[in-house]
PASEBA-1860 file (N, C-alpha, C; in nm, 3 decimals):
! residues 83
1> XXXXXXXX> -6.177/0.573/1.711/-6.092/0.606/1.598/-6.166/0.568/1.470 ~ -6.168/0.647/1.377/-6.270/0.665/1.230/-6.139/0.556/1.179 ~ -6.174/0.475/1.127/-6.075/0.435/0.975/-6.124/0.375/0.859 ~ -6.056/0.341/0.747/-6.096/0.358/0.570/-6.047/0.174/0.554 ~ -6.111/0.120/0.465/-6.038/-0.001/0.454/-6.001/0.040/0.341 ~ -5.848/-0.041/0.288/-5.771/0.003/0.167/-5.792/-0.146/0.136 ~ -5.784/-0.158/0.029/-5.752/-0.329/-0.052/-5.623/-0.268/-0.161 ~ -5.500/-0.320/-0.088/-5.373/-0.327/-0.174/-5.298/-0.463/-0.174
9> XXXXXXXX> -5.217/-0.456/-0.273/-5.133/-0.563/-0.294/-4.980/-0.549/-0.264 ~ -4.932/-0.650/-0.215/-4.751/-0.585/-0.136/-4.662/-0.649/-0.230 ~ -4.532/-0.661/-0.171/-4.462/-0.709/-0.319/-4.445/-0.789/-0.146 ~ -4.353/-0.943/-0.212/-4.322/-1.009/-0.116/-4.217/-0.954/0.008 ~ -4.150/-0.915/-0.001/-4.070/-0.816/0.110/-4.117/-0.780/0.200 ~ -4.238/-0.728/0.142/-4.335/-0.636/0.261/-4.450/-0.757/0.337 ~ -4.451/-0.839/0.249/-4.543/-0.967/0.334/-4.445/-0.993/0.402 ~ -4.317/-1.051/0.375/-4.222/-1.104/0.449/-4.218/-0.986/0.631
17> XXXXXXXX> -4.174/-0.927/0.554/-4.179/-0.787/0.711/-4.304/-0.817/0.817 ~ -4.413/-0.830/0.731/-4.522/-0.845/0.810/-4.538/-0.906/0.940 ~ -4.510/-1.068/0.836/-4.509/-1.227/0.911/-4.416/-1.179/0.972 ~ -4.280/-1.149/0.991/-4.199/-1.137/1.085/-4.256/-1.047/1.215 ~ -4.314/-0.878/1.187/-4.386/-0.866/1.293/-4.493/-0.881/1.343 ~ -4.528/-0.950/1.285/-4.583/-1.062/1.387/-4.583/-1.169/1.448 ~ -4.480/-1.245/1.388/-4.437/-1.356/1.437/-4.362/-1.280/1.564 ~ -4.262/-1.189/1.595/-4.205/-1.134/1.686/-4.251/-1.083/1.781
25> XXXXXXXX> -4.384/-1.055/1.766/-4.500/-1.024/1.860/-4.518/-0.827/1.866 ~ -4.424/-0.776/1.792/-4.424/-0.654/1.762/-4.532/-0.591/1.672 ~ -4.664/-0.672/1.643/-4.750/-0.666/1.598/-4.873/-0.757/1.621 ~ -5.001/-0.734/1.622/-5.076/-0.851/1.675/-5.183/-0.885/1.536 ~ -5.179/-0.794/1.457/-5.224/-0.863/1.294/-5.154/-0.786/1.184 ~ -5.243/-0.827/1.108/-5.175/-0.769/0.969/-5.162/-0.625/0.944 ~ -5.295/-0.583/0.980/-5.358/-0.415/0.954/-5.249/-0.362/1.099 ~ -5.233/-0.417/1.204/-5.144/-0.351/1.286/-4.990/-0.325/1.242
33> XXXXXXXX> -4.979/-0.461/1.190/-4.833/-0.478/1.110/-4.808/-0.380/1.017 ~ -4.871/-0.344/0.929/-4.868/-0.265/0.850/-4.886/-0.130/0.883 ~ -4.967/-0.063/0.984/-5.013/0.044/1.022/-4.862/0.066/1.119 ~ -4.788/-0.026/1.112/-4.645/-0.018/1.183/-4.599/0.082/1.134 ~ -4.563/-0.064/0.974/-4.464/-0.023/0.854/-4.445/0.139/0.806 ~ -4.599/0.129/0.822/-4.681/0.319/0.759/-4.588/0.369/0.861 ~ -4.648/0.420/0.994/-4.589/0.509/1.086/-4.444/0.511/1.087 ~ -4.369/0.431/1.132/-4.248/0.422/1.157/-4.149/0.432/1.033
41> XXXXXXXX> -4.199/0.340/0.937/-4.134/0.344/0.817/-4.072/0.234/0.826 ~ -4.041/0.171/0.677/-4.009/0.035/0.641/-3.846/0.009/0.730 ~ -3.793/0.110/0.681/-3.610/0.075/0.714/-3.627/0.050/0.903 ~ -3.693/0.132/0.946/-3.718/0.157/1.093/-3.753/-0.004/1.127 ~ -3.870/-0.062/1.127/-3.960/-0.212/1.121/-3.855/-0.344/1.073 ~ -3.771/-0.237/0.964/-3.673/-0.410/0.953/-3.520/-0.363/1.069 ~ -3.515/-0.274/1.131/-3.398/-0.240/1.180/-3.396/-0.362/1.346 ~ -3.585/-0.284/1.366/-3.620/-0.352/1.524/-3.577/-0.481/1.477
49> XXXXXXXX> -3.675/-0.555/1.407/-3.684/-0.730/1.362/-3.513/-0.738/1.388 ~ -3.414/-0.691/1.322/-3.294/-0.770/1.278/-3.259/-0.784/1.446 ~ -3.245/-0.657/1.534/-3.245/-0.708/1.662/-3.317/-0.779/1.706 ~ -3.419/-0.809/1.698/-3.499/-0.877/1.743/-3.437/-1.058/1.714 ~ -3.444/-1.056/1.591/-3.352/-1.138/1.526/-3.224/-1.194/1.614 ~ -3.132/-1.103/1.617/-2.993/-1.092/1.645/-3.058/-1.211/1.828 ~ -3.095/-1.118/1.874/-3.152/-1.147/2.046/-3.162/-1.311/2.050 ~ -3.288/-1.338/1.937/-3.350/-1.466/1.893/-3.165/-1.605/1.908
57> XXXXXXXX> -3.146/-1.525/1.812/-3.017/-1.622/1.794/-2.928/-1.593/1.915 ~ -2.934/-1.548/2.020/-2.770/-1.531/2.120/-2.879/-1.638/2.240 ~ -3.031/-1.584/2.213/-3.050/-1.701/2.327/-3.072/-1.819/2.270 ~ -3.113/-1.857/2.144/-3.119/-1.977/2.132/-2.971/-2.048/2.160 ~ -2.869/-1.999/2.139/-2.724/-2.007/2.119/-2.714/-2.057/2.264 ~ -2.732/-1.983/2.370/-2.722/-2.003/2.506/-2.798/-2.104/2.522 ~ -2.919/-2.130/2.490/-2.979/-2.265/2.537/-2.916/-2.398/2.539 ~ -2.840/-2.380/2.379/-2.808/-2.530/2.344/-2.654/-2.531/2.400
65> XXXXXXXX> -2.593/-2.440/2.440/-2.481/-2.413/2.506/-2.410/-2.371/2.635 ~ -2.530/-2.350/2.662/-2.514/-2.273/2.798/-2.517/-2.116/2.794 ~ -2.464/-2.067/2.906/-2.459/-1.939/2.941/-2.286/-1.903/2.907 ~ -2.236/-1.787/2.852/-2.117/-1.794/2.793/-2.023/-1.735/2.936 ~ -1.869/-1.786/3.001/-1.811/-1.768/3.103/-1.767/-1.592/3.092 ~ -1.836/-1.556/3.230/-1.807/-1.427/3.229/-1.687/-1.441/3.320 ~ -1.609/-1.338/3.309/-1.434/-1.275/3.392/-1.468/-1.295/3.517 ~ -1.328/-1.359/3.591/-1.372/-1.363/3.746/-1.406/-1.207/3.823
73> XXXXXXXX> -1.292/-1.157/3.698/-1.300/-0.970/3.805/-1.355/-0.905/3.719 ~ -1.506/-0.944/3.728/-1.588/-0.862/3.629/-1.616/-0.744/3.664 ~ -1.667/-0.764/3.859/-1.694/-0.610/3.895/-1.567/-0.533/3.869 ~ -1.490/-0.577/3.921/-1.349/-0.473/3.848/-1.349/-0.414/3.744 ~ -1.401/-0.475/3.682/-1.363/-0.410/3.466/-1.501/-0.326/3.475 ~ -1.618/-0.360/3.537/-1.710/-0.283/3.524/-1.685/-0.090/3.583 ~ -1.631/-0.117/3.777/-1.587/0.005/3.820/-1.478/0.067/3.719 ~ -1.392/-0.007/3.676/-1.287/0.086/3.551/-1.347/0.142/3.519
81> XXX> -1.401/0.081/3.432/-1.466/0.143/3.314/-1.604/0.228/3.337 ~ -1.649/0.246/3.454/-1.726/0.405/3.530/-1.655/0.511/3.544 ~ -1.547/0.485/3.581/-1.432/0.571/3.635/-1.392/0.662/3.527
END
């Protein structure tokens, strides 16, 4: 693959986005992070993160809490609701 190096400057938002994908592992550097942002588009990159996000917090939640009590007649509510 041919590519160009660009030297630009981001406004903080877009650094912020970055560090996040990568911190999330949805990116493995910067130029990937960004070559994200490009393709997919900004709204798209912060949509994944917030799930990503969201995920972050229900298991940390579960860790320090446990696992949350599921219905005794779960398979029940599940076949209903196939039906």
């Amino acid at each position: 693959m041919v590519s160009n190096v660009i030297a630009l400057r981001i406004d903080e938002n877009t650094s912020n986005l970055i560090d996040k994908l990568i911190k999330y592992n949805l990116a493995n550097n910067k130029a990937d992070a960004l070559r994200l942002i490009m393709q997919s588009g900004m709204q798209s990159a912060k949509k994944t993160i917030e799930r990503k996000e969201k995920s972050h917090t229900i298991i940390k939640k579960w860790k320090e809490k446990g696992l949350p009590e599921l219905p005794q007649d779960l398979s029940e509510i599940s076949m209903q609701e196939r039906d």
